[in-house]
C-alpha positions in Angstrom: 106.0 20.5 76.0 103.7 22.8 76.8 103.3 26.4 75.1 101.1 28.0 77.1 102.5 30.0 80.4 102.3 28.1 84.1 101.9 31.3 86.3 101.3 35.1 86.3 103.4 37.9 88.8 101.6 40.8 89.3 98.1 39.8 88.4 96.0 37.6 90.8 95.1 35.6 87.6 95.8 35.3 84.0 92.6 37.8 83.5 93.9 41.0 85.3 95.9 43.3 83.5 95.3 46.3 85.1 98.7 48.4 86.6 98.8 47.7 90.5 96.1 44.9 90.2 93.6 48.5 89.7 94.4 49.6 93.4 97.4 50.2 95.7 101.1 49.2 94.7 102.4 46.5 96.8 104.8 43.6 96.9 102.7 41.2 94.8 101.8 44.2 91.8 103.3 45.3 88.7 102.7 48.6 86.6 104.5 48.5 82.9 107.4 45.9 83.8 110.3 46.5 81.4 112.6 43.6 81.7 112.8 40.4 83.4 115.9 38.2 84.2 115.3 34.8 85.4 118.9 33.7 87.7 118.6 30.0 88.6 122.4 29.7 90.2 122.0 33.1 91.8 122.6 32.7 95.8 119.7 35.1 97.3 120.1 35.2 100.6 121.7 31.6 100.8 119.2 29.8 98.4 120.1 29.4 94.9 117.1 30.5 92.6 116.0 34.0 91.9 114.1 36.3 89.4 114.5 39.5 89.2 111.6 41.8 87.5 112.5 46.1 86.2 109.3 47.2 87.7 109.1 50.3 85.7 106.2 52.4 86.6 106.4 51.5 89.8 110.6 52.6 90.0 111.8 49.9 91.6 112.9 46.1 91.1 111.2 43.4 92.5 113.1 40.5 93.8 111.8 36.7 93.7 113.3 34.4 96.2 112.9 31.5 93.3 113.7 31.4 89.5 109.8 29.8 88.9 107.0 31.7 91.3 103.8 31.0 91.1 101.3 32.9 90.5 100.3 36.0 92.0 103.3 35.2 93.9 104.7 38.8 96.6 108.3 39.7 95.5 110.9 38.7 98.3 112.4 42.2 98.2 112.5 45.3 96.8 115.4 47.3 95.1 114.6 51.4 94.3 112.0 51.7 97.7 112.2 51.7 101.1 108.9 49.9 101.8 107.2 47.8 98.7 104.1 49.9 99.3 105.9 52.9 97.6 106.4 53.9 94.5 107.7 57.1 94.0 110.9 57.7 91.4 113.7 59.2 93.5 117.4 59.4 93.6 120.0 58.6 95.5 121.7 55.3 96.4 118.8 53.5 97.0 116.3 55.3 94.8 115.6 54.4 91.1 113.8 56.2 88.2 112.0 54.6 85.2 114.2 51.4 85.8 114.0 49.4 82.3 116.8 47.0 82.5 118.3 44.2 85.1 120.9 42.0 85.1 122.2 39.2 87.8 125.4 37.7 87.9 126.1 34.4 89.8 129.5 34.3 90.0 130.2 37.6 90.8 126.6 38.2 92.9 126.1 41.3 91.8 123.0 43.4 90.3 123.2 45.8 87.5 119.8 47.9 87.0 119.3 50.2 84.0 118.0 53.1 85.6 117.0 55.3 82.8 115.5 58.4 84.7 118.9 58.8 86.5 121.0 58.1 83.6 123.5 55.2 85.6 123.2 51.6 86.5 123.0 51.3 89.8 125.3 47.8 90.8 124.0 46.3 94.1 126.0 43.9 95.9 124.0 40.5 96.3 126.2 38.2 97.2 125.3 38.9 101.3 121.7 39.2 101.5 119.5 41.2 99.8 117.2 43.3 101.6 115.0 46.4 100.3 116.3 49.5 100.6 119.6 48.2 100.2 122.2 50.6 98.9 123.9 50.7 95.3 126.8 52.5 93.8 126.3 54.4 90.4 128.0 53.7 87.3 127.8 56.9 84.7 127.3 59.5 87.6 129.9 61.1 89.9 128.2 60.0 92.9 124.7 58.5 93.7 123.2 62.0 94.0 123.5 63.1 90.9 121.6 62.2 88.4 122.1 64.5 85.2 122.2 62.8 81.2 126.0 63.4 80.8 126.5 64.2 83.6 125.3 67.4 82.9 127.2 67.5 79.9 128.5 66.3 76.8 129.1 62.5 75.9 131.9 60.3 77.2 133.5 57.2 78.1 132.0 57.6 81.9 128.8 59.2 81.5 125.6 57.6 80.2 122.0 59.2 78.8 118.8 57.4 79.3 120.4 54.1 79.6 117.7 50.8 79.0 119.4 47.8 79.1 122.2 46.0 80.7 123.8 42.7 80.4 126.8 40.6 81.5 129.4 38.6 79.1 132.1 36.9 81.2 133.6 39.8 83.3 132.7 42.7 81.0 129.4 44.6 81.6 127.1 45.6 78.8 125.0 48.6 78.6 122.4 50.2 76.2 123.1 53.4 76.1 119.9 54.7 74.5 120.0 58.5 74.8 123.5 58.6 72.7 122.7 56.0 70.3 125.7 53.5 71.5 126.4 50.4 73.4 129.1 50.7 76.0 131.4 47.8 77.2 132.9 47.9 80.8 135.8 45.6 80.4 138.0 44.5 83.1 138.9 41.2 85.4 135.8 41.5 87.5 132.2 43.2 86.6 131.8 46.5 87.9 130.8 47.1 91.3 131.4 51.0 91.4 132.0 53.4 88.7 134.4 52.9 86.6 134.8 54.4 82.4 133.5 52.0 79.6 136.7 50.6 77.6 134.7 50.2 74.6 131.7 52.3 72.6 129.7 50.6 69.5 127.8 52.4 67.3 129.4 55.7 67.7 133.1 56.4 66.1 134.2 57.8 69.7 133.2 58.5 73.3 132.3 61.6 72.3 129.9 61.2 69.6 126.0 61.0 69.8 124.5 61.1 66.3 121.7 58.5 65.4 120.9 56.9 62.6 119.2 59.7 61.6 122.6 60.2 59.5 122.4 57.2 57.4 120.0 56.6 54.8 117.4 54.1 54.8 115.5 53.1 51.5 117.2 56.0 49.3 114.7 55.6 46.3 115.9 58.5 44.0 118.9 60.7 43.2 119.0 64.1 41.6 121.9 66.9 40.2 120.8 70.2 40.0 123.0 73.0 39.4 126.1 70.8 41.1 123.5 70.3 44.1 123.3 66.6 44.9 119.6 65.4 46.3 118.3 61.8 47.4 115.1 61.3 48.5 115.4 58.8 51.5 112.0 57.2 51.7 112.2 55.4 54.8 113.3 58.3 56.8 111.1 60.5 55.5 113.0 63.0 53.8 114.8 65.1 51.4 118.6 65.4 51.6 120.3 68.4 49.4 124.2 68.6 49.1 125.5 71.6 47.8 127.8 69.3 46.1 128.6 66.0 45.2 129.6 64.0 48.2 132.1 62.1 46.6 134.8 61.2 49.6 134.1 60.9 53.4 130.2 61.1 55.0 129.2 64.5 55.0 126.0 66.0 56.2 123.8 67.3 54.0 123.0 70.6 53.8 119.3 71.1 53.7 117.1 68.3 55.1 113.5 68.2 53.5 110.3 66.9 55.1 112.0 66.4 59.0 113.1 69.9 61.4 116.8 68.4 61.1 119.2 66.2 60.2 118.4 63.3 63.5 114.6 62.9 63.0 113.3 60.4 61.4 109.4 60.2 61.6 106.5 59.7 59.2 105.2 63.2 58.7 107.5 64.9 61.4 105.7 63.1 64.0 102.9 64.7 63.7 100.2 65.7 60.9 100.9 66.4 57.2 101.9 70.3 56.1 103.7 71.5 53.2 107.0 71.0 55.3 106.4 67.4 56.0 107.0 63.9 54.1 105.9 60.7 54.4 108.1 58.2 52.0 109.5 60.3 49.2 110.2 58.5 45.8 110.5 60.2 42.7 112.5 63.9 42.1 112.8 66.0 39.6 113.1 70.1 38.5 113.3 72.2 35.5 116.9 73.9 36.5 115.2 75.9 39.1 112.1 74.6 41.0 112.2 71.0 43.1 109.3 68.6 42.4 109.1 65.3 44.9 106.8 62.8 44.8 105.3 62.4 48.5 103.8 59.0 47.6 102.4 58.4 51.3 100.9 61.3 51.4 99.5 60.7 47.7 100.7 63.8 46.5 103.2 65.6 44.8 104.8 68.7 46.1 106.6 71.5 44.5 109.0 74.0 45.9 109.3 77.4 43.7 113.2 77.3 44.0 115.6 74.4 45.3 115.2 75.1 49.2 118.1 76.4 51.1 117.2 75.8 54.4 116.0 73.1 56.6 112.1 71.9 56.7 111.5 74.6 54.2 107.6 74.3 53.1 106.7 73.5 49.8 105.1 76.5 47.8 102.5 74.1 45.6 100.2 70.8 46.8 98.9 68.8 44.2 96.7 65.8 44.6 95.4 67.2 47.3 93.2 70.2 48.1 95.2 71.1 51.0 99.0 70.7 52.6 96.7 69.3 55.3 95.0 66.2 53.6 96.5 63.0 52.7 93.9 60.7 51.9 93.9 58.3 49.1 92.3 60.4 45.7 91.5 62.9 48.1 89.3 60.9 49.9 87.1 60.0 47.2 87.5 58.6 43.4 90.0 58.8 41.0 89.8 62.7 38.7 92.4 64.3 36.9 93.1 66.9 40.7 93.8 63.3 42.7 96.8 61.1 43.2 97.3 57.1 44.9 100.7 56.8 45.6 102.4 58.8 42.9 106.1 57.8 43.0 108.4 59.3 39.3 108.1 62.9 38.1 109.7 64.4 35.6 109.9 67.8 33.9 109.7 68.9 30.5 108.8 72.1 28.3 106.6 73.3 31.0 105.0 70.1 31.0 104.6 68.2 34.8 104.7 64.3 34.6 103.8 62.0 36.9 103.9 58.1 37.7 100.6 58.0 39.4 101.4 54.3 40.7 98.4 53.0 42.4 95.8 54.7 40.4 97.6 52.6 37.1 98.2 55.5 34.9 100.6 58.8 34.4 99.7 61.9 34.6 100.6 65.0 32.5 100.0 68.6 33.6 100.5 71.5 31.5 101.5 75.2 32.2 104.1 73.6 35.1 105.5 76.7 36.2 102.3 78.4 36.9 100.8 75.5 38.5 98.5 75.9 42.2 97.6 73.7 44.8 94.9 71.0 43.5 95.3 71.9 39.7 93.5 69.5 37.3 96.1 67.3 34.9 95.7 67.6 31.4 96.6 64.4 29.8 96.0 60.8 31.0 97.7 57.8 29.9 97.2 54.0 30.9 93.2 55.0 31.2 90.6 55.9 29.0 89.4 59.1 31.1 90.9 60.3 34.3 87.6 58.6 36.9 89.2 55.1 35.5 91.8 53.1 37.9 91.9 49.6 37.0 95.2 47.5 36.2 95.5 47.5 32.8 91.8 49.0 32.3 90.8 46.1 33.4 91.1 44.6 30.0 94.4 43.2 29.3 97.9 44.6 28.8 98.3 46.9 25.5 99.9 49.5 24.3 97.6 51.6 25.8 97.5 50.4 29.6 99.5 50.3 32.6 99.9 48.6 35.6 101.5 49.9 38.8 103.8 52.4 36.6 106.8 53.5 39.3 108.8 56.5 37.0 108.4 58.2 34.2 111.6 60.2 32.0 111.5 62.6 28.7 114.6 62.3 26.8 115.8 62.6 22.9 112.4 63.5 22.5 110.6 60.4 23.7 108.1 59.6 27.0 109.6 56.4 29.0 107.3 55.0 31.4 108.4 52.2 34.0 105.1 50.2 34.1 106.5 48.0 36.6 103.1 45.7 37.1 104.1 44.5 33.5 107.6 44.9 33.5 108.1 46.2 30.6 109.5 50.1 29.5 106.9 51.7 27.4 107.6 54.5 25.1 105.7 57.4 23.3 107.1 59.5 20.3 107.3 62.8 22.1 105.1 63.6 25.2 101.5 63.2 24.5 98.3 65.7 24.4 95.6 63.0 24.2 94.5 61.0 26.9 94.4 57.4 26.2 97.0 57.7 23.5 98.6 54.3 22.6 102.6 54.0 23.5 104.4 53.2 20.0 107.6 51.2 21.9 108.7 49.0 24.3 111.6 47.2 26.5 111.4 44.0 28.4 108.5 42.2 26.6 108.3 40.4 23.2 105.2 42.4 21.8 102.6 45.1 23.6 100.3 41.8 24.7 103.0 40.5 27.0 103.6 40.8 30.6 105.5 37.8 31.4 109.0 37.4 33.9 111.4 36.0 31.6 114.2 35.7 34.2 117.8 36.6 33.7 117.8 37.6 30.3 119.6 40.6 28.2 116.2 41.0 26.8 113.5 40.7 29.7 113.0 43.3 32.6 111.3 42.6 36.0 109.5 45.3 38.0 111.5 48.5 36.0 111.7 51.4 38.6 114.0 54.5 37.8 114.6 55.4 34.4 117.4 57.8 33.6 118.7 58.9 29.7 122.4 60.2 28.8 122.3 63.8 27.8 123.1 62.9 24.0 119.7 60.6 24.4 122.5 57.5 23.3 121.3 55.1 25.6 118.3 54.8 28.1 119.2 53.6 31.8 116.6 51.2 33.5 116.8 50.1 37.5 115.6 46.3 36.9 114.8 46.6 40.6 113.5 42.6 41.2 116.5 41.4 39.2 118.8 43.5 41.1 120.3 45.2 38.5 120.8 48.2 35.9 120.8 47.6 32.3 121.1 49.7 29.4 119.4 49.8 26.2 120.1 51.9 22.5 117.0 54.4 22.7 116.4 54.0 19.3 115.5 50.8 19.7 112.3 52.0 21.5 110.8 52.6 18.3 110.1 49.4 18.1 106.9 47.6 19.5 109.1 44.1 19.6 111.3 44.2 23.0 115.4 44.7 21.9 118.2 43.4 23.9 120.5 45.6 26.6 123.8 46.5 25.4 125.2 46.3 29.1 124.6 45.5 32.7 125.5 46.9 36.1 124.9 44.5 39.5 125.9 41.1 37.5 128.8 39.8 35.7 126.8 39.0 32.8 123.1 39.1 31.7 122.4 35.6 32.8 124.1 35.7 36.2 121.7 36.1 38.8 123.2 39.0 41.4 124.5 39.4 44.1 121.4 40.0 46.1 122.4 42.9 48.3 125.7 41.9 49.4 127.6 45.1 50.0 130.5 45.3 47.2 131.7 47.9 44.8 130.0 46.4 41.9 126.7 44.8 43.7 123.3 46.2 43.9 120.4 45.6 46.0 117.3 46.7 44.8 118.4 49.9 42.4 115.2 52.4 42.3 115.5 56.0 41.1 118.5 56.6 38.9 120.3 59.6 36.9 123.0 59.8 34.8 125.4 62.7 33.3 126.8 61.0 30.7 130.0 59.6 32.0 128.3 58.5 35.6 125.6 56.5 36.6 123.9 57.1 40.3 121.9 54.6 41.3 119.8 54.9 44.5 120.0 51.6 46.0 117.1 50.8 48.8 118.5 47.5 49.4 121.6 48.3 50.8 120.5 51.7 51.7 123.1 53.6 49.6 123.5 55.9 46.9 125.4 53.9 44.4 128.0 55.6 41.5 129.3 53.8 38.7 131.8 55.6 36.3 
């Protein structure tokens, strides 16, 4: 069977591609077609065969009088235009506007067209003949005149916003209702041919609810408590989210959105360039008790905001890895220095000290004087490198004590540096935070000596790709997201001290330590892929990317 298509509409040949054929609309041209149903027991006109094509850009529908045409072939008629020469958007009963979706029924013999620029579907009787310029009758609108989202309102079981697709399951019609983020479901014991109120609405709790999934998050890679304020940094959409407290019953909002102008949008950078109030897949957070650091690791940089923000898109006060709010490039567009960043994802806080997981450049770096930090200020300390214009895995030498590879967080607790060097998996640990770059770590988890890198598999001892790190206050225990194992373990700190790896003293996401997880499935005791952690003592929250939740284990 062949693979390869048999004929072209639209096109005089399978080498045009131009909208209108590059001249004058007509009955045998196409401009930005947006759907396509092919309706081999539909009667047209008394023959059974038809295809119908949402001509979008040219607002109409184009009627073939044969489920196969051949190439080049002229449409037998036209819905949306009087004459198939025009091509005008327009409104009324037998006007259409941005049509993107069609749908033919042969039992019933009717035609349902998503016409989007009208917000209805306009049903046209086919089972007589079907002529251009025939007349429909407008579901979502009071009459075929009007033509408002909403009907000029708000959401509701008979209006419709920018609808883009229909379809037909039995006797119930189905329709994408795009501008309201839902699918509604006409229901009844024959398809709609006139208006008539949708029985049924997915993915909105009622009729009369319109939020996206804007609301949800998607990839939450870290979680924060500061001063009872509750913050996850939601990668995949881009953004911040502060709660003023603890969300711990129902799905509140949040109240301050970071990185987007409000709570629905979703884009890379707003949409539009980089500025000190924009974000492009946020990992790590931290804060001394009264500034907010987060780790803008698309934008290769870190940003800082004087005090916990209070309202919406708030800009960050301080840029660094970059020399302006404006520039994301790589190192800033040139080599690595102890001013540039590559993908920087943990930060962490301590005794005026700044501390970041500068992932992609295989190292961490530490900045002194914190809270008097400016945009593009030069780090003090390196560690995984020798000097700061290094970058190589593991200095390109092999794994020690002194190297990292692909490093995702970093944590200071009971008086130690812990560093998730992921590319090794492996926890590496320094006695106290140091002041000399290139200093050896004196500890590790995961791996049976500093020379070791290997995957061990499901082990209380071995670690796979560590990528939050979180500590109890009394600095007990140390916390570690075994993010490729799918699961959280925890370890005595003390047993860092050690350059031999020690074994956890519990798990979260598996039964045991040998049991390989759940792997996503949603469930009050599974994980996904746990990332960015923290922990109060008596609760452990665990941003989960893989199930795109915000998990909290008591």
């Amino acid at each position: 069977m062949s693979t390869l298509p048999s004929s072209v509409l639209g096109q005089a040949n399978f080498s045009g591609g131009t909208p209108n054929r590059g001249g004058v609309v007509g009955a045998d041209t196409l401009s930005e077609p947006g759907d396509v149903q092919g309706a081999p027991d539909f009667l047209l006109n008394g023959t059974a065969g038809a295809l119908f094509v949402a001509d979008t850009g040219n607002h109409r529908v184009l009627v073939f009088a044969t489920a196969a045409p051949p190439t080049g072939a002229a449409a037998s008629a036209v819905l949306g235009q009087a004459l198939p020469t025009e091509n005008a958007p327009g409104l009324g009963a037998t006007r259409l506007d941005t049509p993107r979706g069609v749908s033919a029924d042969a039992a019933s013999g009717l035609i349902h067209v998503a016409d989007t620029g009208n917000h209805r579907v306009l049903a046209f009787d086919g089972s007589g003949a079907v002529a251009r310029g025939m007349a429909g009758s407008a579901i979502g609108q009071a009459s075929a005149d009007a033509g408002e989202a909403n009907r000029g309102g708000v959401p509701g079981p008979g209006t419709l916003s920018s609808p883009t697709a229909v379809a037909v399951a039995g006797t119930s019609l189905v329709v994408s209702d795009s501008g309201n983020q839902r699918v509604l479901v006409y229901e009844g014991a024959a398809l709609p041919s006139t208006h008539q109120d949708a029985t049924q609405v997915i993915g909105q709790p009622t009729f009369t609810q319109s939020s996206p999934n804007g609301r949800r998050y998607q990839e939450p890679t870290d979680v924060l408590v500061v001063g009872g304020r509750f913050i996850v940094s939601d990668a995949a959409n881009h953004r911040v989210l502060i709660y003023s407290s603890l969300p711990l019953s129902g799905d509140p909002d949040p109240d301050v959105v970071l990185g987007q102008p409000d709570i629905f949008s979703t884009l890379r950078n707003a949409g539009g360039p980089a500025s000190a109030s924009t974000l492009n897949e946020p990992s790590g957070l931290a804060s001394d008790g009264t500034r907010l650091v987060v780790g803008d690791t698309g934008n290769h940089r870190v940003l800082i905001w004087h005090a916990v923000p209070t309202t919406t898109g708030a800009p960050a006060d301080v840029v660094i890895g970059q020399p302006t709010a404006a520039t994301t490039l790589p190192n800033a567009g040139g080599g690595p220095g102890p001013q540039t960043l590559q993908s920087p994802q943990g930060v962490d806080v301590r005794s005026d000290r700044l501390i970041i997981a500068d992932r992609d450049n295989h190292r961490v770096l530490i900045f002194d004087g914190f809270s008097s930090l400016t945009t593009f200020a030069s780090a003090s300390t390196v560690l995984g490198q020798k000097k700061f214009t290094e970058n190589e895995p593991n200095r390109g030498e092999g794994v020690r004590a002194d190297t990292l590879s692909r490093p995702r967080d970093v944590f200071v607790g009971h008086g130690n540096l812990y560093v998730a060097d992921a590319g090794n998996h492996r926890v590496l640990v320094w006695k106290g935070v140091p002041r000399g770059s290139g200093t050896p770590a004196s500890g590790q988890f995961g791996q049976v000596n500093f020379e070791s890198a290997a995957i061990s598999g499901f082990t209380a001892e071995s670690i796979e790709e560590p990528a939050g790190l979180a500590m109890d206050p009394t600095g007990e225990f140390l916390v570690v997201s075994d993010l490729a194992q799918g699961r959280i373990l925890f370890f005595d700190s003390v047993m860092g001290d050690s350059p031999q790896g020690r074994s956890a003293g519990g798990v979260l996401g598996s039964p045991n330590f040998i049991s390989q997880p759940s792997g996503g499935e949603l469930g009050p005791g599974s994980l996904g892929e746990p990332r960015g952690l923290f922990s109060n003592g008596y609760e452990v929250f665990a941003a989960d990317a893989g199930t795109g939740r915000v998990a909290v284990f008591r």
